[in-house]
C-alpha positions as CSV (number, residue, x, y, z in Angstrom):
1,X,-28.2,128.1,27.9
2,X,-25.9,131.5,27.8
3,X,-22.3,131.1,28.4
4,X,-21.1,131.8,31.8
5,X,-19.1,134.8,32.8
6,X,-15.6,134.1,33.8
7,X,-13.9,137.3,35.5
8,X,-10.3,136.6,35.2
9,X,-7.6,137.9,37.5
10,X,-4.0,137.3,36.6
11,X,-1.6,137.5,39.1
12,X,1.6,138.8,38.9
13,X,4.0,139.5,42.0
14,X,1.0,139.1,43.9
15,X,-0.5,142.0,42.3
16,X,-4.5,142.1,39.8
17,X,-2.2,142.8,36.9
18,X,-2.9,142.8,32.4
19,X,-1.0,142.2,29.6
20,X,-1.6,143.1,26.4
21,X,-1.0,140.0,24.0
22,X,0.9,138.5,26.4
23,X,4.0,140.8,26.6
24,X,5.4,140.9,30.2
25,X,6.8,144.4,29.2
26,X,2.9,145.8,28.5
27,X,1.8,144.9,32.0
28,X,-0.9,147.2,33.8
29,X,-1.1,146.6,37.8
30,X,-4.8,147.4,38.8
31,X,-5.0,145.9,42.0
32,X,-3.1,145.0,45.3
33,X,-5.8,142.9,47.1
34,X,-6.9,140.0,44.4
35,X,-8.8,138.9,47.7
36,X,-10.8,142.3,47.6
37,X,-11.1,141.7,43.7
38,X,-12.5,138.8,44.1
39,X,-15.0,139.5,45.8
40,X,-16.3,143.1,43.8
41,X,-16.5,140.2,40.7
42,X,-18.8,137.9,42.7
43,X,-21.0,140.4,44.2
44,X,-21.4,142.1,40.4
45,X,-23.0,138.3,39.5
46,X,-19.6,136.5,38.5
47,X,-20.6,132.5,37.8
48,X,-17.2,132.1,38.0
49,X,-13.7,133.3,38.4
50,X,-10.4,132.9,36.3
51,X,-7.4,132.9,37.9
52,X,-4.1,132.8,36.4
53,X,-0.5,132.9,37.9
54,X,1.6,134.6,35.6
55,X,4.7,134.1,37.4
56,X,4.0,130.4,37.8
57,X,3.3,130.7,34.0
58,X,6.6,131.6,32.9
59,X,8.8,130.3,35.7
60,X,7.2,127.5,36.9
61,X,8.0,128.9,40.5
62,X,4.1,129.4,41.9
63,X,4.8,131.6,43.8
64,X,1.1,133.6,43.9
65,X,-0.6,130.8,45.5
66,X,-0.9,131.8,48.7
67,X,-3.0,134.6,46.8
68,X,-4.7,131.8,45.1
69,X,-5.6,130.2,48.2
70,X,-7.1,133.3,49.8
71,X,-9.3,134.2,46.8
72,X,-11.2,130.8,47.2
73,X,-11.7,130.6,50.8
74,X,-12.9,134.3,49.9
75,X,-15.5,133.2,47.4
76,X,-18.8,130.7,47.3
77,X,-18.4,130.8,43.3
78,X,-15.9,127.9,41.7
79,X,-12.6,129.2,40.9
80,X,-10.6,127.7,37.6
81,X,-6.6,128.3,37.7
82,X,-4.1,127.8,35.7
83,X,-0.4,129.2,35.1
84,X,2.6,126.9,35.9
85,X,0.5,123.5,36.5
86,X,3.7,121.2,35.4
87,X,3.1,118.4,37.1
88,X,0.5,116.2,39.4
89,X,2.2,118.2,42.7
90,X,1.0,121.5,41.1
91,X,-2.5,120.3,40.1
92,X,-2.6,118.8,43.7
93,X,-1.8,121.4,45.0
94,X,-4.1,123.9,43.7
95,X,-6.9,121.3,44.5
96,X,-5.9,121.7,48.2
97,X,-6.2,125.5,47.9
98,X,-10.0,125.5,47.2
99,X,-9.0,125.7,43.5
100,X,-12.0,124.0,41.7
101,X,-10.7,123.6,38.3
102,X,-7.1,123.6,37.0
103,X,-6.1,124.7,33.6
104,X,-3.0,123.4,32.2
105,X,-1.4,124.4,28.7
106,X,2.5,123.9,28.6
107,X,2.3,120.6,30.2
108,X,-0.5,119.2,28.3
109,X,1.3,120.0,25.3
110,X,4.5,118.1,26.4
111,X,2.9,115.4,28.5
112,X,-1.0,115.2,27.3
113,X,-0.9,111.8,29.3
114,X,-1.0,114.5,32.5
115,X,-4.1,115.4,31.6
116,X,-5.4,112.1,32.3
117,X,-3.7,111.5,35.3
118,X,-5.2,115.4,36.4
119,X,-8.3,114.2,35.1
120,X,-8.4,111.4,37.9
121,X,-7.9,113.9,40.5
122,X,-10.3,116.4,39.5
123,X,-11.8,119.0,37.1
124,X,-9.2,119.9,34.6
125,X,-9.5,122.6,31.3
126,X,-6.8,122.5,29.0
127,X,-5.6,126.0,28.0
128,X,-5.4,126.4,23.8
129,X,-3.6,129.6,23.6
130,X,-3.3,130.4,20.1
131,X,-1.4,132.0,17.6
132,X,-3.0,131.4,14.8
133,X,-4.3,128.3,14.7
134,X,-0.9,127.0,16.5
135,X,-1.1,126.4,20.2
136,X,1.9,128.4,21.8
137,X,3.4,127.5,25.4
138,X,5.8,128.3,27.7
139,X,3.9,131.8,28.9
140,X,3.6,132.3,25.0
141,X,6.3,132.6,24.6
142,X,7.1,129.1,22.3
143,X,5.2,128.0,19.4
144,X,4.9,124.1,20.0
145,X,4.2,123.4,16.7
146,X,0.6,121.7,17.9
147,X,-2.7,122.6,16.0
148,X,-6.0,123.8,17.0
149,X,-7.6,121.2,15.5
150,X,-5.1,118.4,16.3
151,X,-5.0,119.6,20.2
152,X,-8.9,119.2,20.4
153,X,-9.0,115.9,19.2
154,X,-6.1,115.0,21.9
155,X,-7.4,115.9,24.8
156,X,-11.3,114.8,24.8
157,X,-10.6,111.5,25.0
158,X,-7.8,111.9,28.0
159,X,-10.6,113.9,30.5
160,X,-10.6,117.3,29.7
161,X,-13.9,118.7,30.5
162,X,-13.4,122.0,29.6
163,X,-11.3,124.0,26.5
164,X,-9.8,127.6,27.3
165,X,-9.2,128.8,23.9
166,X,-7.2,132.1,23.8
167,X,-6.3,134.1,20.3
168,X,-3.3,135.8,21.8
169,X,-3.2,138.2,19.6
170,X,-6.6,140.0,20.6
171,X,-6.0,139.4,24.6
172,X,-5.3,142.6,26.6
173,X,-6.5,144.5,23.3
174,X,-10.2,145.2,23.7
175,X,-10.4,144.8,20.0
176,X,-12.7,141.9,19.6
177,X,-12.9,138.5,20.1
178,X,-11.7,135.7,17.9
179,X,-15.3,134.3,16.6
180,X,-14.6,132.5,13.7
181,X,-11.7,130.4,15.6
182,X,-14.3,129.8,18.6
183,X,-16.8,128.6,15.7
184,X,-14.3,126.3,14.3
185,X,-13.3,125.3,18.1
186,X,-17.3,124.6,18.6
187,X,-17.6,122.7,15.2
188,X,-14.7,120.5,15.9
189,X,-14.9,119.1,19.7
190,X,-18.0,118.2,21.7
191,X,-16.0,119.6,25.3
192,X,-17.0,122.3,26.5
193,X,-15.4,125.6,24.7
194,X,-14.5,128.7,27.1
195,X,-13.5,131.3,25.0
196,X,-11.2,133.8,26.1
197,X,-9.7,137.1,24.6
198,X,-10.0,140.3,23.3
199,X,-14.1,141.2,24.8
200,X,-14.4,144.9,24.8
201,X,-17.6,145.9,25.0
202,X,-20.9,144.6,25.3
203,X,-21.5,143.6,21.9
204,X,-18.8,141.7,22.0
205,X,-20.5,139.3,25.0
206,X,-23.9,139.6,23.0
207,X,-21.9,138.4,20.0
208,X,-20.1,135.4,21.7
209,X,-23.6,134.6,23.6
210,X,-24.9,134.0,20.5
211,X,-22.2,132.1,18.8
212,X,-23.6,128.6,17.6
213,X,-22.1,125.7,15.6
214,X,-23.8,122.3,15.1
215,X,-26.4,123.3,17.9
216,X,-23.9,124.3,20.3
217,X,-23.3,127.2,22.0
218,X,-20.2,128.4,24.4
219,X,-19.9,127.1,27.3
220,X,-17.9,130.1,29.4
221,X,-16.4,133.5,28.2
222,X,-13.6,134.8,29.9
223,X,-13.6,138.6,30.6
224,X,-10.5,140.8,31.5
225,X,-9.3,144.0,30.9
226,X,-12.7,145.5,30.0
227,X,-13.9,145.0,33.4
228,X,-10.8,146.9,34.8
229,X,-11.1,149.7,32.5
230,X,-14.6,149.6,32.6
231,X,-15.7,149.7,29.1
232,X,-17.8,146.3,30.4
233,X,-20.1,146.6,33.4
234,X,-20.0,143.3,34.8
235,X,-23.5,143.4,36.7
236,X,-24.9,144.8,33.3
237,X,-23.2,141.8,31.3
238,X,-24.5,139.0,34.2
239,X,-28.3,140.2,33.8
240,X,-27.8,140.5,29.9
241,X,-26.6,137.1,29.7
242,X,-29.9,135.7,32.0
243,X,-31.9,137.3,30.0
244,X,-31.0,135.5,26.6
């Protein structure tokens, strides 16, 4: 089965906004209704849709989730969010909104017995966002000092149904993804692997489409900034991926 396509949408001050590795001072605003966004993604053959709170991401303060809300009474396809998720109030929270599976990274690292307790709630992904091979938190902005390989062992066996991995230093750049991280991610966990970073064109989707380790393929890819500066047609990339 091909990997689904995960448009993602970050949200910053309420705005469609991307950084480029991360860096709050490289931000691009591209939107002003995520709502509107949203919708162009799920009508171009989206299977689903990333959402990520910046803001909540480096403050903690979630303060985009009225936005949240609206984009997934908006939508028929399942939303996955993450950004800020500290505690079993956020995850509830963003349950209540619609929200059909929450991504956590900074607490999971500091309290992977969260994960668990999320896991009883609902569908939770824990975010892997990578420097290296060492997970970073805080909004990237903190190495924690965590492994790749250490933080998918962790979290299978607490509920995690899903792993966002994220090679920071290709997202925002169009300059490739990260495969032989995502084929060591794939060798190593049975969970699903979501890959997300750096896609730029549509070799890149063929290439992570066809990405296998021990029989198994990915189970999402998450695709950004080339679908805003449309060097990825996202129609195009649906039907390319139902056709494999």
């Amino acid at each position: 089965m091909s990997p689904k396509l995960f448009p993602a949408i970050d949200l910053r001050g309420g705005h469609c906004v991307r950084l480029v590795k991360g860096d709050y001072d490289q931000e691009t605003i591209y939107s002003d209704d995520p709502v509107a966004q949203a919708l162009a993604f799920q009508a171009a053959g989206a299977d689903w849709l990333h959402v990520v709170d910046l803001d909540a991401a480096r403050t903690g303060d979630p303060v985009n989730r009225p936005a949240v809300q609206a984009i997934t009474a908006a939508l028929s396809i399942p939303v996955q969010t993450g950004g800020g998720v500290r505690s079993l109030d956020d995850a509830q929270a963003l349950f209540a909104a619609g929200v059909t599976r929450v991504v956590m990274g900074t607490a999971a690292v500091e309290n992977p017995q969260l994960v668990a307790e999320v896991a009883a709630m609902g569908s939770v992904a824990v975010g892997l966002d990578l420097r290296g091979t060492e997970i970073a938190v805080h909004g990237w902005t903190k190495g924690s000092g965590l492994q790749l390989d250490q933080a998918l062992e962790r979290y299978a066996t607490l509920g995690a149904e899903a792993f966002v991995v994220t090679q920071i230093d290709r997202d925002g750049t169009l300059a490739g993804p990260d495969l032989e991280g995502l084929t060591d991610a794939l060798t190593q966990t049975s969970v699903d692997v979501v890959a997300s970073g750096g896609v730029g064109q549509m070799k890149d989707l063929e290439q992570l489409a066809d990405l296998q380790a021990q029989g198994r393929h990915l189970a999402g890819i998450i695709i950004g900034k080339a679908l805003y500066e449309e060097t990825v047609d996202l129609a195009s990339a649906a039907q390319m991926l139902a056709e494999r």
